[in-house]
N, C-alpha and C positions, 0 to 999 in steps of 0.2 A: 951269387950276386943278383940274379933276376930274380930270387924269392926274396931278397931286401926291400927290393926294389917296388916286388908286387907288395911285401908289407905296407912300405911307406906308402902306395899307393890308396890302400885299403885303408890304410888311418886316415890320410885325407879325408877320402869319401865319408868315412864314420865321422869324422867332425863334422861334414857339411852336413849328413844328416840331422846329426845332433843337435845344431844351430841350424835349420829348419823345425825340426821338432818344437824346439823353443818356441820359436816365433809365433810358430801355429798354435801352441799350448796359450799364450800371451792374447792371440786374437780369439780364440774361444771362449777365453776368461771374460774380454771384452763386449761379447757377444751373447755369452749367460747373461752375465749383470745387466742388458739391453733387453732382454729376453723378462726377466724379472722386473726388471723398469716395467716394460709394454707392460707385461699380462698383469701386475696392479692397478696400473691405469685405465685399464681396461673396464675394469672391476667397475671404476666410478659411475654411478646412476646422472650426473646432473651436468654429463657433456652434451656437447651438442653432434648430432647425427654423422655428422662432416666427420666432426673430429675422431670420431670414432673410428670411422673407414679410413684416414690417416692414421692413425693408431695400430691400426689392424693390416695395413698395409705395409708400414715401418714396422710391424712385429713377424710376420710372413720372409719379407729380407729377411732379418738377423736370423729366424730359423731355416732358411735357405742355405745363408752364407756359414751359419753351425755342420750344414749336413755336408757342405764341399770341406770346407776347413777337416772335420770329422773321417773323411776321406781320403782325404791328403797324410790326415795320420797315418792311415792304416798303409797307401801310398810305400811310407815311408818302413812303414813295418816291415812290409814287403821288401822293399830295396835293403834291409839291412836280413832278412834271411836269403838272402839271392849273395849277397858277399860271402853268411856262413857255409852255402853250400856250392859256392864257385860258379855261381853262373850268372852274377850282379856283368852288367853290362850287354847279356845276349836281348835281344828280341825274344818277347816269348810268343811270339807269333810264329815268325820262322825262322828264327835260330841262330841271326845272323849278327854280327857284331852290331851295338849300337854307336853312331857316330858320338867322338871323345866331346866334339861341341857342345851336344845337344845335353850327353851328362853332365858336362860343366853347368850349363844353365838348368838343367833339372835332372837332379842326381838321382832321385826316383822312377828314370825313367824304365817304362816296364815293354815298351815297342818301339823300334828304330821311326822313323817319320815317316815312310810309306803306309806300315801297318798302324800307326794314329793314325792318319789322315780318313785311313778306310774304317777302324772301329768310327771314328767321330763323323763320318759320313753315316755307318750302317747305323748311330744312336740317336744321327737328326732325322733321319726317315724310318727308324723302327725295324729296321732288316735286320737280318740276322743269316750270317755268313755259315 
């Protein structure tokens, strides 16, 4: 009965994967076609200075928000070889269950909220633990 159990669990998870997957695949699409907009526009000889640096600025986003989105994939890739090999939901910091909240709200999660808080600490100041 608790390996039903854990199936049906593991399916959930796999769908909410899945429809994240989507979403992000759908914002990336959005975000090439932006990316191809800019860098034509770009091209044009007979804008003005301004506009260009607007241009170039709104093209920098969309390739910013491609490389987080882009990562979020891979995120996810992750979280779905962590289900095949049973260990979707540890810390892979240290090892410790991840709260059920925090996967509910982001099922990719790959560190309980102590060990984020300290990677996104050590990646605003450059440390390294």
């Amino acid at each position: 009965m608790a390996e039903e159990h854990r199936g049906a669990e593991v399916g959930k998870v796999r769908d909410r994967l899945a429809a994240e997957r989507r979403r992000i695949a759908e914002l990336i699409a959005e975000t090439e076609e932006g990316e191809q907009e800019g860098s034509s526009e770009l091209s044009t000889l007979d804008q003005h200075p301004a506009e260009i640096g607007t241009e170039t600025a709104d093209w920098e986003v969309a390739l910013s928000l491609h490389e987080q989105l882009t990562g979020e994939l891979a995120d996810i890739d992750a979280a779905e070889r962590r289900l095949d090999d049973g260990t979707y939901g540890l810390c892979e910091a240290c090892g410790r269950p991840i709260d059920a909240a925090r996967l509910s709200a982001l099922p990719a999660s790959r560190f309980c909220i102590e060990d984020q808080r300290l990677a996104e600490r050590e990646a605003a100041t450059g440390a390294v633990s």
